[in-house]
C-alpha positions as CSV (number, residue, x, y, z in Angstrom):
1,X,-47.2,246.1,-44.1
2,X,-49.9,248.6,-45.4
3,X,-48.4,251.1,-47.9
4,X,-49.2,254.9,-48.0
5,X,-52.2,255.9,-50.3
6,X,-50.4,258.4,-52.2
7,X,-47.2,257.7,-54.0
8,X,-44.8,259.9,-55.2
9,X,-42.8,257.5,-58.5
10,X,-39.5,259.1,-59.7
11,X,-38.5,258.1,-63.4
12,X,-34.9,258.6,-64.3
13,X,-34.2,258.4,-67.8
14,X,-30.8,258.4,-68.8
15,X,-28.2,258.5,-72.0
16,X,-25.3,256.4,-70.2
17,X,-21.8,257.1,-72.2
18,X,-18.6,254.9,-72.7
19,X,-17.9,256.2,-69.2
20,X,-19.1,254.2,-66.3
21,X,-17.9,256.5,-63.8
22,X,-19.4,259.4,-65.4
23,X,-22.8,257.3,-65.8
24,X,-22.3,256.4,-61.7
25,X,-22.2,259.9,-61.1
26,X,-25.1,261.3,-63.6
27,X,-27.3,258.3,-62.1
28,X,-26.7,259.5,-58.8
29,X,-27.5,263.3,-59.4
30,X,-30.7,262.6,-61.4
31,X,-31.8,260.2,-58.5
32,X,-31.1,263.0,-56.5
33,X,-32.6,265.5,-58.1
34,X,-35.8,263.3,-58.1
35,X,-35.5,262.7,-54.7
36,X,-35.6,266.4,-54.1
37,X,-38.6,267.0,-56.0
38,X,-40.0,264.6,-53.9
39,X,-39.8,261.3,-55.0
40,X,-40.7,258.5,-52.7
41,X,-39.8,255.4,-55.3
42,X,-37.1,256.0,-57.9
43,X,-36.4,253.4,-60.5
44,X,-33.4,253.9,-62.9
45,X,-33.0,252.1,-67.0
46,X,-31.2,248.7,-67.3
47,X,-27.9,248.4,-66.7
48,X,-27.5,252.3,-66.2
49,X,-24.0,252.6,-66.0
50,X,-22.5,251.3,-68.7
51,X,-23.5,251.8,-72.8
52,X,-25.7,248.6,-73.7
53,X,-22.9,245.9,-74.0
54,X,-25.0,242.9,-75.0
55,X,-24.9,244.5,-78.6
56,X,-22.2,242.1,-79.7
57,X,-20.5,238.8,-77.4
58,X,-17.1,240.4,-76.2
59,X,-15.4,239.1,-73.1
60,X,-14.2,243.2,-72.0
61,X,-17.6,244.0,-70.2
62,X,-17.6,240.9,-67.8
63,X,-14.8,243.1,-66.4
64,X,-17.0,245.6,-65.4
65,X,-19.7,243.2,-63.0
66,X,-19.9,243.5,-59.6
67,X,-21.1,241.6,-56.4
68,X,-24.6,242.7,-55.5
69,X,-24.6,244.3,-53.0
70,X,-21.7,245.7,-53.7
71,X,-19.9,249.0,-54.3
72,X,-22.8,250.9,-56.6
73,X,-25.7,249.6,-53.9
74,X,-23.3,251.5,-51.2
75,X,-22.9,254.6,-53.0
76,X,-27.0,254.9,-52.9
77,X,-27.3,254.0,-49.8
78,X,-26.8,257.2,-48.5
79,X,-28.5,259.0,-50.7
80,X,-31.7,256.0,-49.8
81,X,-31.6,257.2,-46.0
82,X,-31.8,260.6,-45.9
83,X,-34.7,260.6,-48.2
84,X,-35.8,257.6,-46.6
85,X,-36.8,256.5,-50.3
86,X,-37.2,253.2,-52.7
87,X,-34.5,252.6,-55.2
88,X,-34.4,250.4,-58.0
89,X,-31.1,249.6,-59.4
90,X,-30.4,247.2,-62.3
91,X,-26.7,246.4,-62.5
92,X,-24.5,243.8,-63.9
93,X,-24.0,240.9,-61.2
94,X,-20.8,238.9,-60.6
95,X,-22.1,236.4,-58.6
96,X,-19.1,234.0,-59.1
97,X,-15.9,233.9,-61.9
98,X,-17.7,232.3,-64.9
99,X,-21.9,233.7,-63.5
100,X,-23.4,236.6,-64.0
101,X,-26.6,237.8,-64.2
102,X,-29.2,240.8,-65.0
103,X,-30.1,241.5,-61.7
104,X,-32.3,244.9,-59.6
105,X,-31.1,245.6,-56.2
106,X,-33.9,247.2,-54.0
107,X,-32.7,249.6,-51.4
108,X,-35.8,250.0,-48.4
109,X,-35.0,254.2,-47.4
110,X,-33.2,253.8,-43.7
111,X,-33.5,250.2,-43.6
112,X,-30.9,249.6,-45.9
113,X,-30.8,247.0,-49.0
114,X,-33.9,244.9,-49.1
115,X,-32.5,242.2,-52.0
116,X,-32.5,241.9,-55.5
117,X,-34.6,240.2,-58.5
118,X,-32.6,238.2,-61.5
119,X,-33.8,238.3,-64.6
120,X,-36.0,235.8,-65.6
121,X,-36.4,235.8,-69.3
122,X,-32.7,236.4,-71.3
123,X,-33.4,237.4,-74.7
124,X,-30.8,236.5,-78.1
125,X,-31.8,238.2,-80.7
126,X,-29.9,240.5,-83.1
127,X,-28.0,243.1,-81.3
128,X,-29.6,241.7,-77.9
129,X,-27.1,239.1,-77.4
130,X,-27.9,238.5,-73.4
131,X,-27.1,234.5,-73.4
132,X,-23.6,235.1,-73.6
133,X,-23.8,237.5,-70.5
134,X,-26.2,236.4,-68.2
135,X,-27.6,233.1,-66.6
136,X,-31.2,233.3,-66.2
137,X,-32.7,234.7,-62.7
138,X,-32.9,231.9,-60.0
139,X,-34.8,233.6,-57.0
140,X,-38.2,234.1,-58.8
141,X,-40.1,236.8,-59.0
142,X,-39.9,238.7,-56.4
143,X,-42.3,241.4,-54.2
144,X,-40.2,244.1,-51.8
145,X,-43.1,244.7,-49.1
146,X,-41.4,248.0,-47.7
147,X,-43.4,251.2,-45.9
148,X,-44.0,253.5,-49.2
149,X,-45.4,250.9,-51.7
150,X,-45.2,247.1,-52.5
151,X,-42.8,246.6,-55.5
152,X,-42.7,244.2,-58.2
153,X,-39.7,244.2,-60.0
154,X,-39.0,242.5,-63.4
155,X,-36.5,243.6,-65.9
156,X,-36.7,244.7,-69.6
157,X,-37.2,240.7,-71.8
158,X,-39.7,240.1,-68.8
159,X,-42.5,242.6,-69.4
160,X,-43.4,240.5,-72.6
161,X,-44.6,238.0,-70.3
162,X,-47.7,238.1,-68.7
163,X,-47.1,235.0,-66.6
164,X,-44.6,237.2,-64.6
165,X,-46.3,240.1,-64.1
166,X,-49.3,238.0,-62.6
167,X,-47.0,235.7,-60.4
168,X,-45.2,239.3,-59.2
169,X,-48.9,240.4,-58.8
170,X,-50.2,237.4,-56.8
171,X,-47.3,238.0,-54.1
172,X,-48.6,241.5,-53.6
173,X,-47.1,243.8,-55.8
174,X,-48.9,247.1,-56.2
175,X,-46.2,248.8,-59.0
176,X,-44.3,246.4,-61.2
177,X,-40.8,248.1,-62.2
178,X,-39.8,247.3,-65.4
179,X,-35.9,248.6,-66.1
180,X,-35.5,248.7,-69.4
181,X,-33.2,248.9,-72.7
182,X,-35.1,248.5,-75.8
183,X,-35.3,250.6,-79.1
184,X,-35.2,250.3,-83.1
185,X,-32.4,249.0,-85.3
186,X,-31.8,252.4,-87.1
187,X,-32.6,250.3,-90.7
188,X,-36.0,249.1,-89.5
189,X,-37.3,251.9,-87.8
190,X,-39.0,253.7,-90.7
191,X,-40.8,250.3,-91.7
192,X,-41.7,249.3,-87.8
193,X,-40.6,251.6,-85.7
194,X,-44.2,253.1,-84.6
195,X,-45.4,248.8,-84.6
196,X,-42.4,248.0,-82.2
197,X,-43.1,251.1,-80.2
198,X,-46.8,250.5,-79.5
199,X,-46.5,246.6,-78.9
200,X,-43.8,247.3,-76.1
201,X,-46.2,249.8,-74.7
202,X,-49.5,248.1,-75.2
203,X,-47.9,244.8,-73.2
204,X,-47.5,246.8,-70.4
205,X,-50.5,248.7,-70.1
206,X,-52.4,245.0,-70.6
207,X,-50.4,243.9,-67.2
208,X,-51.8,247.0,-65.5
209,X,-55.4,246.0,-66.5
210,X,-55.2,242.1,-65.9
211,X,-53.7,242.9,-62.5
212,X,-55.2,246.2,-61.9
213,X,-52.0,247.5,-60.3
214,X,-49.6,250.2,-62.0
215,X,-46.4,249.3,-64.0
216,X,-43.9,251.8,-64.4
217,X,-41.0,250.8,-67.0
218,X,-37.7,253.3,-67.3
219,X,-36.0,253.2,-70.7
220,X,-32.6,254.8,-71.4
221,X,-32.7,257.1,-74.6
222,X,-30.0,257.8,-77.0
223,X,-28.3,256.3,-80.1
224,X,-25.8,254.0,-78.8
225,X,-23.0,252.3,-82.0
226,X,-22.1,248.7,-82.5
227,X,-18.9,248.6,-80.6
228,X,-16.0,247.9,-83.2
229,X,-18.8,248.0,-86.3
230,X,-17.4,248.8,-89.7
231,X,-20.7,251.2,-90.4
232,X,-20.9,253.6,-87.9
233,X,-24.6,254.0,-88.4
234,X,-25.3,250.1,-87.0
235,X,-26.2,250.3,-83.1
236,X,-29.5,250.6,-81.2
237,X,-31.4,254.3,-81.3
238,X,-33.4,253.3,-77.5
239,X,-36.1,255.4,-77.9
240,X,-36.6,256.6,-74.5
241,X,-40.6,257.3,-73.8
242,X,-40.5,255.6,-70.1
243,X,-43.8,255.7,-68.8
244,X,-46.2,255.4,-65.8
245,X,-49.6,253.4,-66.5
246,X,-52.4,253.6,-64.1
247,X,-54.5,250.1,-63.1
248,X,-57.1,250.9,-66.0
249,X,-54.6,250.7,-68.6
250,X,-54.6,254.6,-68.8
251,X,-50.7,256.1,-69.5
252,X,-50.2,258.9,-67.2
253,X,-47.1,260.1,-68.1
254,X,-44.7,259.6,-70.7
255,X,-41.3,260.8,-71.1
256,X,-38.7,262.5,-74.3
257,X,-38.1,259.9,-76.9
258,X,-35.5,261.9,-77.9
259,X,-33.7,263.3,-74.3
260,X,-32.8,262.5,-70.8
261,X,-35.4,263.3,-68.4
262,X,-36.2,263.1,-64.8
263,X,-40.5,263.6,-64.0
264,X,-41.8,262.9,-60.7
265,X,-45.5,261.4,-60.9
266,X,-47.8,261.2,-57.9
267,X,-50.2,258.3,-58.0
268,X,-52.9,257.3,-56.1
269,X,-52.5,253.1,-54.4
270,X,-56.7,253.6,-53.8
271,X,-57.4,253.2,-57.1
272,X,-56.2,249.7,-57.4
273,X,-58.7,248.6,-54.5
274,X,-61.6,250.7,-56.8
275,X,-60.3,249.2,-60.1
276,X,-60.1,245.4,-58.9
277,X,-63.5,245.7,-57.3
278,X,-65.0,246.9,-60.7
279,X,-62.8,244.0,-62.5
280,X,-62.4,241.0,-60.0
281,X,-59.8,239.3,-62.3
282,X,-58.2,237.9,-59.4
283,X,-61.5,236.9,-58.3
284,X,-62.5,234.9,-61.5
285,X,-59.8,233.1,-62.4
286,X,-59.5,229.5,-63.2
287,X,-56.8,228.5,-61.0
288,X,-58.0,224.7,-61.3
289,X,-57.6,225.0,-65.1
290,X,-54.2,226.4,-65.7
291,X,-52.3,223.6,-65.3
292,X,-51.1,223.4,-69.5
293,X,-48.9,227.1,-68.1
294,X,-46.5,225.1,-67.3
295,X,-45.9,223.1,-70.5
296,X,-44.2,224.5,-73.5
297,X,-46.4,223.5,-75.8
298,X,-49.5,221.7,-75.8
299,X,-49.6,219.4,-79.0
């Protein structure tokens, strides 16, 4: 299906509270509102409706998973047709008592839902505590061919991968969507805040290049506490600063570290044909030499 040349990509970052109905109803206003300054593509942050849970392992949030589709992909559906736009939406999937997983729907405008991607890569790290939530993603990585744009879609632990942006590239992707949850530990964000910050960012802007394709990855923003922490100062300050990065690498917009925000960015699809021609990565590639990819090691 040939996509449009120009591309209008709505970013929706958000500050979800304790309440997941309120969060349902702010995510839908703000994709609204982007829709309505024209947005053709609208991605929201990771698990937008509910505060990020995965800070400690607590049985309480499995309570608040849903079937995908389900009854969060319906309420957008609506709001999908009459702009006849792209949604991302990452939600917390119930796929059976006892399996869950990270998981972006894709609704396709008027045609409807389109499928989802499942998270690939499941961090456990301090305050990241994913394992206990989610099963890693079994359908692979995934490309939604629909009329405005191709779309890659990974989620948050996956954009530290370069293997999955490339395999998401190689099936035609011309944006990879990255949803996203990821900030400091307030106690080491004086000594590596600015470090963490620019690594994320620089990881991403090095898919755009090797691919020469866009990546656009949507952050939520906010200081969100340790449920049940002694110290009320222990939680995760997300620091917000989604961003849209061209195929060169160049960041063309970058949003509040400190505040919601919804921007609406027109980009040009051309440019990847123009970029890729000046660096034919896919071109040059080894393909008969990457065989060791697929082992853990090589020792």
């Amino acid at each position: 299906m040939a996509a449009q040349k120009h591309v209008r990509i709505g970013l929706v970052q958000l500050r979800p509270t304790t309440s997941r109905v309120e969060n349902l109803e702010t995510a839908l206003d703000r994709t609204a509102e982007a829709l309505e300054n024209g947005a053709d593509v609208v991605c929201l942050p990771e698990l937008f409706l509910t505060t990020y849970f995965c800070q400690t392992e607590d049985a309480a949030p499995f309570e608040t998973a849903e079937p995908v589709p389900g009854p969060t992909t319906s309420r957008f559906l609506e709001l999908a047709a009459e702009h006849d736009a792209v949604l991302v939406l990452s939600l917390f999937e119930e796929r059976t008592a006892g399996l869950y997983h990270n998981t972006a729907a894709v609704i396709d405008g008027k045609r409807g839902y389109a499928g989802k991607y499942r998270k690939m890569h499941i961090p456990d790290d301090p305050k990241y505590y994913e394992k206990y939530y989610f099963a890693p993603g079994d359908l692979g990585f995934k490309n939604f061919d629909t009329p405005k744009v191709n779309c890659g879609v990974l989620i948050c632990w996956d954009q530290w991968y370069p293997e999955a942006a490339r395999l998401t590239a190689l099936r035609g992707a011309e944006i990879l969507f990255y949803p996203t949850a990821i900030g400091w530990h307030p106690d080491e964000r004086e000594s590596y805040g600015e470090a963490q910050h620019g690594a994320w960012e620089v990881s991403q802007r090095a898919h755009a290049v090797a691919n020469g394709c866009y990546v656009v990855a949507v952050n939520r923003v906010g200081f969100e506490p340790t449920p049940n922490a002694d110290d009320p100062d222990a939680g995760i300050q997300f620091w917000g600063q989604s961003f849209i990065v061209g195929p060169d690498g160049e960041v063309l917009y970058r949003c509040s570290d400190t505040e919601p925000e919804v921007a609406v960015v027109e980009i040009d699809l051309g440019r990847i044909a123009e970029i890729r021609h000046g660096w034919p990565f896919f071109r040059d590639r080894r393909i008969d030499e990457y065989g060791g990819l697929t082992r853990r090691f090589i020792d």
